[in-house]
VMD Tcl script that draws the C-alpha trace (Angstrom):
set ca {
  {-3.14 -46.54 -22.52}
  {-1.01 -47.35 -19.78}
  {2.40 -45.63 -21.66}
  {-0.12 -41.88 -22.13}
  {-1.17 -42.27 -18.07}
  {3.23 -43.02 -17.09}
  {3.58 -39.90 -19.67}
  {1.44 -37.53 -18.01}
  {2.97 -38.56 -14.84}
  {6.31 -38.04 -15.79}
  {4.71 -34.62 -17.12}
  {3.01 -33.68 -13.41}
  {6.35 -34.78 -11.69}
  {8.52 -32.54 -14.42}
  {6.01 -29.47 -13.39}
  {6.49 -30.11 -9.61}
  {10.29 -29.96 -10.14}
  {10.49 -27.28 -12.21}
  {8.28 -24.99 -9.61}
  {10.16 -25.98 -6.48}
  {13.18 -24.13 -6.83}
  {10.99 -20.64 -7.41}
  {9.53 -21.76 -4.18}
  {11.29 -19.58 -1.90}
  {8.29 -17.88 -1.64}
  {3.83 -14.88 3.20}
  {3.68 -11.20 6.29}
  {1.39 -14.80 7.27}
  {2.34 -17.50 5.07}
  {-0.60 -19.20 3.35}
  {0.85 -22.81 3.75}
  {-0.99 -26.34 2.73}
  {-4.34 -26.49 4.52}
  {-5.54 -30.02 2.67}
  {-4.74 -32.63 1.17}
  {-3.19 -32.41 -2.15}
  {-6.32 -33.52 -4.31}
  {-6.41 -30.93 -6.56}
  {-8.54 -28.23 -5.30}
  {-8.01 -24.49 -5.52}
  {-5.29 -22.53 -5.17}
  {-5.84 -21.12 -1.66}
  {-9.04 -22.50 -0.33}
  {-8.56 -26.62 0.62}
  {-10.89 -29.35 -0.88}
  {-13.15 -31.42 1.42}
  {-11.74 -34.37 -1.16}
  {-9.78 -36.52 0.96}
  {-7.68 -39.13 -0.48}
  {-8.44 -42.93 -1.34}
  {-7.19 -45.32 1.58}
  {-3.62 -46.27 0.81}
  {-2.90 -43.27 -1.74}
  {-0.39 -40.75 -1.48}
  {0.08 -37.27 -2.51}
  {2.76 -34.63 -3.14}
  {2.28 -30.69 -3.26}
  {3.73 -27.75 -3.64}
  {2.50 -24.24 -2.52}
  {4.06 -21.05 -3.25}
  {3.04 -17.31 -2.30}
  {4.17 -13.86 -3.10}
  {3.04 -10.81 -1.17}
  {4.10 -7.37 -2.71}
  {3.42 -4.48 -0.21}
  {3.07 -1.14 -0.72}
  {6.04 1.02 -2.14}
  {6.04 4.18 0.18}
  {8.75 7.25 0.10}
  {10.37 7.35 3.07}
  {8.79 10.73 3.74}
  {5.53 9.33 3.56}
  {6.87 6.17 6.09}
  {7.87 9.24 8.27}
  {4.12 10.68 8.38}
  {2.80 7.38 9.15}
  {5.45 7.25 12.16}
  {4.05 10.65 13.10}
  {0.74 9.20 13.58}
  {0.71 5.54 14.85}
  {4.46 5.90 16.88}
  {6.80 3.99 14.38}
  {6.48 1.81 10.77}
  {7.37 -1.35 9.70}
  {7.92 -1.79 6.15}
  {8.90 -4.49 3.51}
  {9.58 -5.29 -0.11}
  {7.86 -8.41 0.06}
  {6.91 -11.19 1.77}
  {7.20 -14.98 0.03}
  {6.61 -18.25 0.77}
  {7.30 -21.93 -0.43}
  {5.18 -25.29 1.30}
  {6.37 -28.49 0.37}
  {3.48 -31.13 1.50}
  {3.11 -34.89 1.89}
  {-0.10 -36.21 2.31}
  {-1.53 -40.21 3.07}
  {-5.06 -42.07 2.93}
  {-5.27 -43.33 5.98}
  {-8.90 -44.38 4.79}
  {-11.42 -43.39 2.41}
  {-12.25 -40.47 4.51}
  {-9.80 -39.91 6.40}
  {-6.10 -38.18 5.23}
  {-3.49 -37.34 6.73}
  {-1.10 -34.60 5.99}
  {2.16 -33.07 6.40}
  {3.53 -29.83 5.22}
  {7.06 -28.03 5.52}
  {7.71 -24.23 4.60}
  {10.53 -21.83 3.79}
  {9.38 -18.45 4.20}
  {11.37 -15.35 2.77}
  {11.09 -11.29 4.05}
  {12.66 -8.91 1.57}
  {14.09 -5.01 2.61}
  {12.57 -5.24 6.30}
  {12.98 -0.90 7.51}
  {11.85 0.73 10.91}
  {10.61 4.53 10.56}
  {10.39 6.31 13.63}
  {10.48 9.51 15.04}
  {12.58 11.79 17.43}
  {11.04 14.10 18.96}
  {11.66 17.73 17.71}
  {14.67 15.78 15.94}
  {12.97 14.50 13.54}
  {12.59 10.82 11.58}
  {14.92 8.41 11.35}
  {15.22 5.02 9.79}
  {16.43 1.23 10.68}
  {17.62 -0.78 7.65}
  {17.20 -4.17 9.27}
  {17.97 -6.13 6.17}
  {16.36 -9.69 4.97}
  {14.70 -12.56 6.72}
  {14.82 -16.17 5.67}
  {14.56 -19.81 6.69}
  {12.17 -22.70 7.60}
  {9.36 -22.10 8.80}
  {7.35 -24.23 11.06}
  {5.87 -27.34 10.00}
  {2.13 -28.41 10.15}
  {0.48 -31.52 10.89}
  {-3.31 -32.34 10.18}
  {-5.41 -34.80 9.82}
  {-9.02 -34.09 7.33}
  {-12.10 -36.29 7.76}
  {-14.63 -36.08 5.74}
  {-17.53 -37.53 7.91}
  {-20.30 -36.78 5.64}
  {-21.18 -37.17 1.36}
  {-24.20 -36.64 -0.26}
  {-25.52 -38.35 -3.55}
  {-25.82 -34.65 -4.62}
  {-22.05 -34.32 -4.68}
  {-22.06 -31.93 -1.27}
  {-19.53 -32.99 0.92}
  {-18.30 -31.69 4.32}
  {-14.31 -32.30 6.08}
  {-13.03 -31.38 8.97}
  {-9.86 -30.06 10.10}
  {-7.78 -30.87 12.99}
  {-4.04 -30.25 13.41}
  {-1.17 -28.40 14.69}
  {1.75 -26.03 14.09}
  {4.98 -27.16 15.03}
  {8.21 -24.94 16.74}
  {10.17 -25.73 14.00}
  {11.08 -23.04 12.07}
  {14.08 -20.72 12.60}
  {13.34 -17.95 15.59}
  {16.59 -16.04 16.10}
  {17.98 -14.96 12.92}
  {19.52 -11.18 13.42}
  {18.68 -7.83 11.60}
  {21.27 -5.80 9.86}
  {22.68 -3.97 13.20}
  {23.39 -7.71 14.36}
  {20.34 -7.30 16.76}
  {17.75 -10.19 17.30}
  {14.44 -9.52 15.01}
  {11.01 -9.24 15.98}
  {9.17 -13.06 16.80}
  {6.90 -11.06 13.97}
  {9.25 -10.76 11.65}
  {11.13 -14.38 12.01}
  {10.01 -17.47 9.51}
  {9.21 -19.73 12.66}
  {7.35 -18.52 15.67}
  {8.44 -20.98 18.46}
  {4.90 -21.82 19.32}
  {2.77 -24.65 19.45}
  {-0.02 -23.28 17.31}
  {-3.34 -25.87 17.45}
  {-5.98 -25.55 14.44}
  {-9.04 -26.71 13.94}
  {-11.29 -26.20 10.97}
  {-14.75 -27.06 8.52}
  {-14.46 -27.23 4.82}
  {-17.62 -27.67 2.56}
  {-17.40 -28.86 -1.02}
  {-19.96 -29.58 -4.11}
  {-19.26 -30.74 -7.71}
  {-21.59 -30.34 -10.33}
  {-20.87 -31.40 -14.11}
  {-18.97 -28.31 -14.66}
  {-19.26 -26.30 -11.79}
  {-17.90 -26.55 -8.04}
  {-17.70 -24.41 -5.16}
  {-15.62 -24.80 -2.03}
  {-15.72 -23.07 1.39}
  {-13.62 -23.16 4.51}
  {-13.37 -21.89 7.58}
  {-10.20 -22.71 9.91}
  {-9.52 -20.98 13.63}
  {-5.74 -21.26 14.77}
  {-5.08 -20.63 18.65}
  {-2.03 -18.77 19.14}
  {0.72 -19.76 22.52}
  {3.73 -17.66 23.68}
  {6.91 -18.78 21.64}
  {10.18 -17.28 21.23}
  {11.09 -14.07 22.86}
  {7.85 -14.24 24.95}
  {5.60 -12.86 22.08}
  {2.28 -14.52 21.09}
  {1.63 -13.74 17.79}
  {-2.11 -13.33 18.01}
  {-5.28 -15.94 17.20}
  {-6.11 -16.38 13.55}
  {-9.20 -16.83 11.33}
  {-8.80 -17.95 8.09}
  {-11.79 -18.29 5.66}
  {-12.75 -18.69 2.09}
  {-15.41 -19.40 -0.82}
  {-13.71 -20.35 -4.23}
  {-15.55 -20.75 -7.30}
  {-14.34 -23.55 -10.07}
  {-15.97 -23.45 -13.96}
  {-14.63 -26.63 -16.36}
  {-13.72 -24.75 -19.50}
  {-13.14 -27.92 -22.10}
  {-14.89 -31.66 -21.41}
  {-17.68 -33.72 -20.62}
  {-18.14 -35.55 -17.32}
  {-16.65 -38.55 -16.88}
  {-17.35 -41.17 -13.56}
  {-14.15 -42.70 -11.64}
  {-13.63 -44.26 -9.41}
  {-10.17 -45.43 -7.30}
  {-10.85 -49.05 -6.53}
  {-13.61 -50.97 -4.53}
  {-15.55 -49.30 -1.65}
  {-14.48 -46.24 -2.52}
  {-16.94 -43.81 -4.02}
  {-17.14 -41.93 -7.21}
  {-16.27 -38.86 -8.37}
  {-16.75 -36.85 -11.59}
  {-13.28 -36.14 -14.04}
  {-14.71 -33.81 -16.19}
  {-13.68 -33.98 -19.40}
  {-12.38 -36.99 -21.91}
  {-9.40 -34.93 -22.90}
  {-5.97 -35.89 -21.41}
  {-5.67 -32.47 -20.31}
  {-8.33 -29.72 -18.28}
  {-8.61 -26.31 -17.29}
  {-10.51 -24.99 -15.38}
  {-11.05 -21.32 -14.52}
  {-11.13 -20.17 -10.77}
  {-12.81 -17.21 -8.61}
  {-11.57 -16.90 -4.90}
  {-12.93 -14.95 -2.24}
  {-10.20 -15.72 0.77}
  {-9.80 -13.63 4.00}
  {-7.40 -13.94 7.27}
  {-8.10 -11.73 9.92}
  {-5.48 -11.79 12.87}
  {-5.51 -10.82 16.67}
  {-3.20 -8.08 18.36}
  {0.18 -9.84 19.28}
  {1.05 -9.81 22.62}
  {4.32 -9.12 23.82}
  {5.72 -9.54 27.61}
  {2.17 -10.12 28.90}
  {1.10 -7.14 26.63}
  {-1.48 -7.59 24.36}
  {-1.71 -5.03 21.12}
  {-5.34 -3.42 20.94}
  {-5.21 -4.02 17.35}
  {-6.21 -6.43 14.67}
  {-5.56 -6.82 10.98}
  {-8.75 -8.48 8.10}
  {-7.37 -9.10 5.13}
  {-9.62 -10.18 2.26}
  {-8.44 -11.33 -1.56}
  {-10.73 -11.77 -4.59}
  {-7.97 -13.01 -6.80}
  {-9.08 -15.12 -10.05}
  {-6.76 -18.21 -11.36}
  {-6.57 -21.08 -13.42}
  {-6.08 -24.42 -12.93}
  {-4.15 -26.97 -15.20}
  {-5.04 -31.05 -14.57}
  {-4.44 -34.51 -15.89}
  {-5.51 -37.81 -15.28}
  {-2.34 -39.01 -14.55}
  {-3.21 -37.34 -11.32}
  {-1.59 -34.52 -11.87}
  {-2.80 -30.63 -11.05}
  {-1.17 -27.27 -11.14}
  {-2.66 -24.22 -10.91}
  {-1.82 -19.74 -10.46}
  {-4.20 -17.22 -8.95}
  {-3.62 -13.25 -8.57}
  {-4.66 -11.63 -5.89}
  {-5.86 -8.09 -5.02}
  {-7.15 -6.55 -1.33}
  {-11.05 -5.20 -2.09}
  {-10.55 -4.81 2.00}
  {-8.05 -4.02 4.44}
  {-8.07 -3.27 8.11}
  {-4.23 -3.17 8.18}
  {-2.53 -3.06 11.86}
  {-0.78 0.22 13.40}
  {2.85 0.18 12.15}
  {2.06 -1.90 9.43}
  {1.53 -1.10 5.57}
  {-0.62 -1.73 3.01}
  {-0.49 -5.02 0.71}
  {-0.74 -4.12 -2.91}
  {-1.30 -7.74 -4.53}
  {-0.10 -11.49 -4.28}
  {0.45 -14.54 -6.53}
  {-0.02 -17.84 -5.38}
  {1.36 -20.92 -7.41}
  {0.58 -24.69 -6.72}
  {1.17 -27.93 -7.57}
  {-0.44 -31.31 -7.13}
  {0.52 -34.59 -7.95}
  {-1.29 -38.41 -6.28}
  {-0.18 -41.92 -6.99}
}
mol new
graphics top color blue
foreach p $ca { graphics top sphere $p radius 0.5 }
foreach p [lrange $ca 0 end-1] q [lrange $ca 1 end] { graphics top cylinder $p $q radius 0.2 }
display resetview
């Protein structure tokens, strides 16, 4: 017994280290929100980790936008004053994560976030349109540090965490465009900004089914070039159906209480439905605030792969049923998100 559990260990740390290097994958990067338990793709888990455990994940997005002529970039210009456009937008979070007790985790996450073909349209006057190729943007991003407590667990399996962290300056904030000009704090991996967060996540687990919800609220500060990047809402409500398995009761060791595995099978899958959104504030620039916003929201359905090794990896696709998109900005035409789990 104990040679199959090292074997699908070996298997869950083989997956991790095949998917990191096709992490150099957001125009907002998704990130890590929770600890890596095995939850969704997107939306966290109110699961926190048993005291003393650690866990390892991996997080990867890509954002394809719309592909516009350049005459139709042009109109746009004509009507909102200038366009930014990109290929895409990708993201990679590499997260560490620590039982601090039964309910309480903390977490750690580090990403490298990737902009692809950034181009200015603007107009002239009466001279017409012309166009900025500003080239790529890469590098670290900045880093995130939260703690989730889950204060509250019903016999029922509903269970509630909360959220409470920070972003860190860390990532990269003065990388230059193509014309050897500084870019736009928008369009850098790191923003240069202590970014607080606080947030609610709501959980149940039936014999097959389970639904999570969050709801996290991150205050935006002035960082690099004296641009705020605007406050952010992120939500969700994801949907999880056990395809293969009975239930099965674990549990980690003593005081700590149990959960379902569902399932007597080495391996489970499990078929996902997520409803995510992030709506974002008008940036302000120099004391100038943008009288804009952009609402984003996803219904993207996945898949998720697990073992009881401790293992989990899982893919979801993405597709806008609605955008309020910001002036200047285009429209996103779909995104993949790819994640890995692994606790010990």
């Amino acid at each position: 017994m104990r040679c199959d559990q090292l074997a699908l260990r070996s298997t869950g740390l083989t997956l991790m280290l095949l998917l990191l290097p096709a992490l150099t994958f957001a125009d907002h990067p998704i990130g890590i929100f929770g600890p890596t338990t095995g939850g969704p793709v997107v939306t966290p888990t109110a699961q926190t980790l048993p005291q003393g455990q650690w866990g390892v994940g991996v997080n990867g997005q890509y954002r394809r936008f719309d592909d516009r002529s350049r005459r139709q970039l042009l109109a746009q210009a004509g009507e909102e004053g200038h366009v930014h456009a990109l290929d895409f937008l990708s993201s990679g979070s590499v997260a560490l994560s620590y039982g601090v007790r039964d309910d309480l985790t903390f977490s750690l996450s580090l990403p490298y976030v990737r902009r692809e073909n950034i181009l200015e349209a603007h107009l002239h006057g009466d001279h017409g349109g012309g166009f900025h190729e500003l080239g790529d943007a890469s590098g670290l991003g900045d880093a995130a540090a939260a703690v989730y407590w889950r204060p509250w667990e019903s016999d029922t399996g509903l269970k509630t965490a909360l959220s409470v962290g920070i972003f860190l300056p860390t990532g990269e904030d003065d990388q230059l465009n193509a014309e050897g000009e500084r870019l736009e704090t928008e369009f850098q991996p790191g923003s240069g900004a202590w970014r607080p967060f606080v947030g609610v996540i709501t959980s149940w687990n039936g014999e097959r089914i389970a639904w999570h919800s969050n709801l996290r609220y991150t205050l935006a500060n002035e960082g690099a070039q004296d641009t705020e990047l605007g406050d952010k809402i992120d939500y969700g409500l994801a949907l999880v159906y056990r395809l293969n398995g009975a239930d099965e009761e674990h549990a980690h060791g003593p005081g700590v209480s149990g959960h379902r595995h569902h399932g007597s099978s080495s391996l489970n899958w499990d078929a996902l439905l997520e409803f995510t959104g992030e709506y974002t504030h008008g940036q302000t620039i120099d004391g100038i605030t943008e009288d804009d916003f952009e609402n984003i929201i996803y219904l993207a359905p996945g898949l998720r792969l697990s073992g009881i090794g401790g293992w989990t990896t899982a893919l979801s696709l993405g597709v806008p049923v609605y955008e309020h998109r910001k002036e200047g900005h285009i429209d996103t035409d779909w995104r993949a998100v790819l994640s890995a789990s692994f606790s010990y």
